[in-house]
N, C-alpha and C positions, 0 to 999 in steps of 0.2 A: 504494500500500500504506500502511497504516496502523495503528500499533502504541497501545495506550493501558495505563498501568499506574497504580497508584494504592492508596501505601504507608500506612498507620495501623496502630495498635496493632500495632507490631510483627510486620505483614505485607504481605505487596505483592501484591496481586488485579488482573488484567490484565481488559480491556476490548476487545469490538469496536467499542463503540461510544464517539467520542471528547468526546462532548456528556456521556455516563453519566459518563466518567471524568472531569470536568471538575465536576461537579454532585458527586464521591464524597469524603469529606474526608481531609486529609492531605493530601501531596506528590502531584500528578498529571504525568506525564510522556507526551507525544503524539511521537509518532516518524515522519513522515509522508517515504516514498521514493517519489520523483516517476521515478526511474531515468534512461533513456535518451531519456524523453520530454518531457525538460528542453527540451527545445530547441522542442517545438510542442505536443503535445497537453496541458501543464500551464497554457500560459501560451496567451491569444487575444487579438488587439487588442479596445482599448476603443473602443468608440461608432463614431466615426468613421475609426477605423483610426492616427489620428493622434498619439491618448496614450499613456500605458504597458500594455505590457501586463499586463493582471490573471490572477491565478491562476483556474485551474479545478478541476472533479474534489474529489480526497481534498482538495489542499491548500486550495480556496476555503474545504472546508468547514471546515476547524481556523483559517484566517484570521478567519474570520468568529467562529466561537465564542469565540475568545478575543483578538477583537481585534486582531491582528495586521497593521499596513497594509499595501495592495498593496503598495506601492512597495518596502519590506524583501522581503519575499515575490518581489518581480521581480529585486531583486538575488541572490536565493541561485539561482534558475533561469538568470538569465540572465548569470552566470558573474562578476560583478562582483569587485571587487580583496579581498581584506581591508578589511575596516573594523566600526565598533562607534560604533552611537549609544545615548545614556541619554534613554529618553523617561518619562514621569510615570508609563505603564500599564504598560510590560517595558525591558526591557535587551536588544539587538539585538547578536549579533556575527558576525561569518560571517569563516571558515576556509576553508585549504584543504586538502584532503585530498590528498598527492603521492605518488607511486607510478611504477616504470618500467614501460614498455610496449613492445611492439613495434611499432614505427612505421611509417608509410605514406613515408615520404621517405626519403631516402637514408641514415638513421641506422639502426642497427641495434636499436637500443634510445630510449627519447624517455622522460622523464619527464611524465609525463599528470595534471595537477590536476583535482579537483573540488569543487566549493563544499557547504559546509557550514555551515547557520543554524542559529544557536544563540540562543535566544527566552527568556530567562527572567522569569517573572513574581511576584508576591508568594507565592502557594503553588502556579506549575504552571510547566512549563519545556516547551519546546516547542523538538525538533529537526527539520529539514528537510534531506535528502540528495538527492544526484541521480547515485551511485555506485553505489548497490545496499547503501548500510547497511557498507560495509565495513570503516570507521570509525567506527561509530556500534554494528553487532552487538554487538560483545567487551564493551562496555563496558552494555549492554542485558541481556543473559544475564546478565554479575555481578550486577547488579542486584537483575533480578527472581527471582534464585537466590540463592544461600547471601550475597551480601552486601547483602542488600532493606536491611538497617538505615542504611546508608550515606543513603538517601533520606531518611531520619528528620533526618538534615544540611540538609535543604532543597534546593530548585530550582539554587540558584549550585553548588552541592558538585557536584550532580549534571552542571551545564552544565562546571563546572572537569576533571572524571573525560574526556568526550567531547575536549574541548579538550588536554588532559594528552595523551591517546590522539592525538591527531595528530600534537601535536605529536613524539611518541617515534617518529612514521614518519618525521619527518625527518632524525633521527639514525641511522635503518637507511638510509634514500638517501644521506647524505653517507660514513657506512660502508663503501655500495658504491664511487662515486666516488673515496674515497679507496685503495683496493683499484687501481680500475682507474691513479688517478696512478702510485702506486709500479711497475704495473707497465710504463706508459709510460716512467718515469725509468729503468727500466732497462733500456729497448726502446732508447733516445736513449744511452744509454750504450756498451751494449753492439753492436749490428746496425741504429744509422739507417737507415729506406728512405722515399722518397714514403707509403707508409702509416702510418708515423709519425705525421706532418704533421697528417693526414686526424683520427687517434685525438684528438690533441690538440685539433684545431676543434673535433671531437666533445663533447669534454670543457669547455672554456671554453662551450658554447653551453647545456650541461646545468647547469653552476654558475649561467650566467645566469637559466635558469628557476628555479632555486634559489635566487637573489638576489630576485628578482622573486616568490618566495611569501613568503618570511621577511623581509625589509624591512618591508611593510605589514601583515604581522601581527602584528612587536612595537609597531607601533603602533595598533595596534587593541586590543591589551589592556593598555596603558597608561591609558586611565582605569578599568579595573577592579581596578586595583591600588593607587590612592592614592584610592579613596572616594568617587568623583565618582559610582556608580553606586549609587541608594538598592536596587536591588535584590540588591544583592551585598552581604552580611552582612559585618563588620568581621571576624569568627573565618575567614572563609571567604575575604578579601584576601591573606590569606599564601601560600592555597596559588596565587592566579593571579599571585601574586609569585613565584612560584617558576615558574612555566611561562613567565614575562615573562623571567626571566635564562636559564631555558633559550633562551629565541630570541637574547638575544641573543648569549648561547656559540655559537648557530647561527648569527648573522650573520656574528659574529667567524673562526669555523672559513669559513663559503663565502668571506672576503674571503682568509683564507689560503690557501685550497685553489687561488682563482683566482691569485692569486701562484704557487704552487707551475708550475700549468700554465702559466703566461706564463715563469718560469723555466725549463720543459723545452724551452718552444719557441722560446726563444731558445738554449739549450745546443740544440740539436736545427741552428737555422739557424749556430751556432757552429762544431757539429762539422762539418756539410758546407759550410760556408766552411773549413774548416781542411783536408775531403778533397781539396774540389776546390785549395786553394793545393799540396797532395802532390803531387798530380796536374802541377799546371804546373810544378813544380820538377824534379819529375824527367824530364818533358819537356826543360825548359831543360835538364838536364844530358847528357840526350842530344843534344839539338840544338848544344850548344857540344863534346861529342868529333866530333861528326862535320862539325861546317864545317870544319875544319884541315883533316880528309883527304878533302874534298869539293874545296877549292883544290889539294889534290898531284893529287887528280886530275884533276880538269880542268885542268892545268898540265900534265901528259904525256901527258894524250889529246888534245891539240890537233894538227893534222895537218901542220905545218909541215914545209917538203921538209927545212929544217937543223935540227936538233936535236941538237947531238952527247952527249948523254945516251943518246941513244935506240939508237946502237950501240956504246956500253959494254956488255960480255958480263955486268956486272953489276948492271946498271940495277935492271932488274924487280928481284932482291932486295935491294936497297938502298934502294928507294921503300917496299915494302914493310914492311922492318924498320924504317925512320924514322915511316912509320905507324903502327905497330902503338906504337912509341917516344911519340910524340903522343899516342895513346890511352891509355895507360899512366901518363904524366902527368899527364893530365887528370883521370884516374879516381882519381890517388890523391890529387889538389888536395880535388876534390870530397867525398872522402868523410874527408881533414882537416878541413873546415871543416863535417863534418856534414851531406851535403847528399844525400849515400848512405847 
């Protein structure tokens, strides 16, 4: 799919064809979703199967019209990290677009990324999804609707506006995850069980994929924030200064958050080390009332032909009451010293 819009005199006139809107003057913007077919029918081996592979389809064709090299073009398909090069002809950055999903593995929910290029050039800006535009629509619709003028800003405003847009999905993902902490800390508080445990792996392994998008993405708009990138206007460095501190409040929040869960799970292995020591103690203290009367008794059930305890008329009740005496003792040592 393939979107083309292209804003002057104070209008924004949309395009099927991505050559017309390229060739149309003013700000041109090409919106090209490769979708689900990121993974093979956008991208074919070259020549001998051995090189990289090159784009096909809608994207060959916006590669080629505006230049754009394979090998940029193969990292946004082919799922590559965060990163951002400044070349002479555009400004290359690719994002990730993060969102939870329901998962094929044992998780109940998985955090699911998808890469997003973002191409900006001296008057045209060229986006590449492989989501279905999910990231990329909301901020396409404003656009080419009631705030067309914003283009009038130029290519970088408009690539900043997409990039803004992601990045505030990361703030509703760590939202959630923080939702689910609090209500583990009080899952560990209140009724520890084995699936506890489970919630919190759950949880450290989603921060992790959450470390692993936002790490390399504030480095990747690090040079578009101190001028290193002739395609990014000086009036228009402020505002990807402002998306750069948002990440890194996002780095600083996932390093917290993963604290937080390394905190429950250790209060979590604290509390059931502290159940199971309840556990043996009150064992012990059953075990220590009844060896006393474990020895009286096997001390008068031994079968011996002489015992002269054994025909005292008062035996039985006086073994008895010294027992229960033992017990009685014992139970109220125990529960002096707290142990009851």
């Amino acid at each position: 799919m393939i979107r083309a819009m292209s804003y002057t005199d104070g209008e924004a006139a949309t395009f099927d064809d991505p050559a017309a809107a390229a060739v149309a003057p003013g700000t041109t913007w090409v919106w090209v979703d490769v979708g689900e077919s990121a993974d093979d029918a956008d991208t074919a081996p070259a020549g001998d199967g051995q090189g990289p592979t090159r784009p096909t389809g809608d994207l060959a064709t916006v590669t080629e019209r505006f230049g754009i090299h394979a090998l940029h073009a193969e990292d946004v398909v082919g799922d590559a990290r965060p990163k951002s090069e400044v070349l002479d002809e555009y400004t290359f950055l690719l994002v990730k677009a993060a969102r939870f999903r329901i998962g094929d593995t044992t998780f109940l929910e998985e955090i699911r990324t998808r890469s997003v290029g973002v191409f900006v050039g001296d008057d045209w800006l060229v986006t590449v999804t492989t989501d279905g535009g999910a990231a990329v629509e909301p901020v396409w619709n404003r656009l080419a609707g009631a705030e067309r003028r914003a283009l009038a800003r130029g290519p970088d405003y408009a690539g900043y506006l997409v990039v803004d847009r992601i990045v505030d999905g990361y703030f509703r993902l760590l939202d959630e995850l923080e939702d689910d902490i609090e209500t583990v800390e009080e899952l560990v508080i209140d009724a520890p069980d084995p699936g506890t445990l489970a919630e919190i792996n759950d949880l450290r392994r989603e921060l992790l994929s959450v470390r692993r998008v936002v790490w390399p993405t504030r480095d990747a708009l690090s040079p578009l924030t101190r001028g290193d990138a002739d395609h990014v206007a000086e009036s228009t460095e402020k505002y990807y200064r402002d998306v750069y501190d948002h990440v890194v409040q996002l780095v600083e929040l996932t390093e917290t958050y993963r604290d937080l869960t390394a905190g429950a799970r250790d209060m979590y292995l604290n509390t059931l080390s502290q159940s199971t020591n309840e556990v043996m103690r009150r064992l012990t203290v059953v075990a220590t009332v009844v060896l006393p009367l474990t020895f009286v008794a096997g001390v008068f059930g031994m079968n011996f032909a002489s015992m002269p305890e054994l025909s005292w008329p008062y035996a039985y009740h006086a073994t008895m009451l010294g027992m229960g005496g033992i017990a009685l003792v014992l139970i109220a040592y125990f529960r002096r010293e707290g142990w009851l």
